[in-house]
C-alpha positions, 0 to 999 in steps of 0.5 A: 500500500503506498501513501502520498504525504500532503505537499507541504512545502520545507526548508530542511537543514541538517548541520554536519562537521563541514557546512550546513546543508539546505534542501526545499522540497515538499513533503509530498516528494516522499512516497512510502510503501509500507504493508502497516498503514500505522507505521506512518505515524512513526516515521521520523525524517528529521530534526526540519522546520516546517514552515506552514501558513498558519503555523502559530497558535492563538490566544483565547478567552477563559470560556465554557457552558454555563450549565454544570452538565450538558449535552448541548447542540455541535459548538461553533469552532473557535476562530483563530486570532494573532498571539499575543505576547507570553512569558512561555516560549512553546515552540510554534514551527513543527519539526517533521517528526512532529508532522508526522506523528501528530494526526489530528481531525478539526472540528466537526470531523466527528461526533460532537452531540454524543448520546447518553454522554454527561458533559460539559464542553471547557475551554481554558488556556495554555501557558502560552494563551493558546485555547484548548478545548475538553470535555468535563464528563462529571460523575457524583461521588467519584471514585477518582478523577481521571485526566485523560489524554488520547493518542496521536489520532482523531480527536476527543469525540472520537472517545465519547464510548470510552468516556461513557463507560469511565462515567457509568462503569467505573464511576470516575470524573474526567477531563478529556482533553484535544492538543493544541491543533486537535478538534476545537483547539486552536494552534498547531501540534507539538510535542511542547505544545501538547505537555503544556495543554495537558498541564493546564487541563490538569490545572482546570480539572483541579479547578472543575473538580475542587481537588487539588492537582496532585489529586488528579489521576493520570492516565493516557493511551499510546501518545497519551501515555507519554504526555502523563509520563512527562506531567507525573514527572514534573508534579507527582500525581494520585496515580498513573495509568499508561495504555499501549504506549512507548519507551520513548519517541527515539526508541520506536523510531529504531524500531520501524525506521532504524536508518532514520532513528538517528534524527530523533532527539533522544530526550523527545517523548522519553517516558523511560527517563521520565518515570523514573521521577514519578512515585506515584503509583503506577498501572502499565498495560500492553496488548501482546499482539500490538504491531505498531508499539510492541509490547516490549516497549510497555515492560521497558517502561515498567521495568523503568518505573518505581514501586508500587507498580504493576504490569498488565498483558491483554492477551490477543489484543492489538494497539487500538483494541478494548479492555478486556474484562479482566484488565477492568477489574484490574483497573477499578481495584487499583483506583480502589487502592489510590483511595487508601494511600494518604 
C-alpha cells in the first residue's frame, strides 16, 4: 500500500562537521510503501522546520457552558486570532517528526452531540494563551478523577464510548482533553505544545473538580501515555495509568525506521527517563499482539518505573483494541487502592 504525504512545502537543514546543508522540497516528494498503514505515524525524517501558513497558535478567552452538565447542540469552532505576547516560549514551527506523528481531525470531523454522554464542553488556556478545548464528563461521588489524554489520532469525540463507560462503569470524573491543533483547539501540534495543554487541563480539572492537582489521576493511551509520563514527572500525581504506549519517541523510531532513528532527539517523548521521577503509583498495560508499539516497549517502561507498580498483558489484543474484562477489574481495584494511600 503506498501513501502520498500532503505537499507541504520545507526548508530542511541538517548541520554536519563541514557546512550546513539546505534542501526545499515538499513533503509530498516522499512516497512510502509500507504493508502497516500505522507505521506512518512513526516515521521520523528529521530534526526540519516546517514552515506552514498558519503555523502559530492563538490566544483565547477563559470560556465554557454555563450549565454544570450538558449535552448541548455541535459548538461553533473557535476562530483563530494573532498571539499575543507570553512569558512561555512553546515552540510554534513543527519539526517533521512532529508532522508526522501528530494526526489530528478539526472540528466537526466527528461526533460532537454524543448520546447518553454527561458533559460539559471547557475551554481554558495554555501557558502560552493558546485555547484548548475538553470535555468535563462529571460523575457524583467519584471514585477518582481521571485526566485523560488520547493518542496521536482523531480527536476527543472520537472517545465519547470510552468516556461513557469511565462515567457509568467505573464511576470516575474526567477531563478529556484535544492538543493544541486537535478538534476545537486552536494552534498547531507539538510535542511542547501538547505537555503544556495537558498541564493546564490538569490545572482546570483541579479547578472543575475542587481537588487539588496532585489529586488528579493520570492516565493516557499510546501518545497519551507519554504526555502523563512527562506531567507525573514534573508534579507527582494520585496515580498513573499508561495504555499501549512507548519507551520513548527515539526508541520506536529504531524500531520501524532504524536508518532514520538517528534524527530523533533522544530526550523527545522519553517516558523511560521520565518515570523514573514519578512515585506515584503506577498501572502499565500492553496488548501482546500490538504491531505498531510492541509490547516490549510497555515492560521497558515498567521495568523503568518505581514501586508500587504493576504490569498488565491483554492477551490477543492489538494497539487500538478494548479492555478486556479482566484488565477492568484490574483497573477499578487499583483506583480502589489510590483511595487508601494518604
Amino acid at each position: 500500500m503506498q501513501f502520498m504525504l500532503t505537499r507541504y512545502p520545507v526548508r530542511l537543514m541538517i548541520p554536519s562537521a563541514q557546512a550546513n546543508f539546505e534542501k526545499t522540497f515538499t513533503i509530498g516528494d516522499m512516497m512510502l510503501s509500507n504493508q502497516n498503514p500505522q507505521k506512518i505515524n512513526f516515521l521520523i525524517a528529521g530534526l526540519a522546520s516546517i514552515w506552514l501558513t498558519g503555523c502559530s497558535g492563538s490566544p483565547a478567552q477563559i470560556s465554557q457552558s454555563p450549565s454544570p452538565i450538558s449535552n448541548s447542540p455541535s459548538p461553533k469552532e473557535p476562530t483563530e486570532t494573532e498571539q499575543g505576547d507570553s512569558s512561555t516560549d512553546i515552540p510554534k514551527i513543527r519539526s517533521i517528526d512532529e508532522l508526522l506523528l501528530f494526526q489530528p481531525s478539526k472540528y466537526p470531523e466527528g461526533d460532537w452531540t454524543p448520546q447518553d454522554l454527561n458533559y460539559l464542553d471547557v475551554y481554558f488556556e495554555s501557558a502560552d494563551g493558546t485555547r484548548i478545548h475538553s470535555w468535563y464528563c462529571a460523575t457524583e461521588t467519584p471514585v477518582a478523577h481521571i485526566l485523560f489524554l488520547h493518542g496521536n489520532a482523531g480527536n476527543l469525540s472520537g472517545r465519547s464510548r470510552f468516556l461513557k463507560k469511565l462515567q457509568e462503569e467505573h464511576h470516575v470524573s474526567v477531563l478529556c482533553v484535544d492538543y493544541r491543533g486537535y478538534g476545537l483547539s486552536e494552534g498547531k501540534a507539538t510535542a511542547e505544545g501538547a505537555i503544556a495543554d495537558a498541564k493546564a487541563a490538569r490545572k482546570e480539572f483541579a479547578k472543575l473538580a475542587e481537588i487539588k492537582e496532585q489529586d488528579v489521576v493520570l492516565m493516557g493511551r499510546s501518545l497519551g501515555g507519554a504526555i502523563a509520563i512527562q506531567l507525573a514527572a514534573d508534579l507527582k500525581p494520585k496515580g498513573l495509568v499508561v495504555e499501549s504506549s512507548f519507551a520513548s519517541l527515539k526508541s520506536v523510531a529504531k524500531h520501524h525506521f532504524p536508518k532514520l532513528a538517528w534524527l530523533v532527539p533522544e530526550e523527545k517523548l522519553n517516558s523511560e527517563a521520565a518515570i523514573k521521577n514519578c512515585t506515584a503509583p503506577v498501572l502499565i498495560s500492553h496488548g501482546d499482539r500490538d504491531q505498531v508499539i510492541p509490547d516490549k516497549f510497555g515492560k521497558a517502561l515498567f521495568a523503568a518505573a518505581n514501586e508500587p507498580k504493576r504490569f498488565v498483558t491483554i492477551p490477543g489484543a492489538g494497539h487500538n483494541d478494548r479492555h478486556s474484562p479482566e484488565y477492568d477489574q484490574i483497573f477499578d481495584q487499583f483506583l480502589q487502592s489510590l483511595n487508601s494511600i494518604e
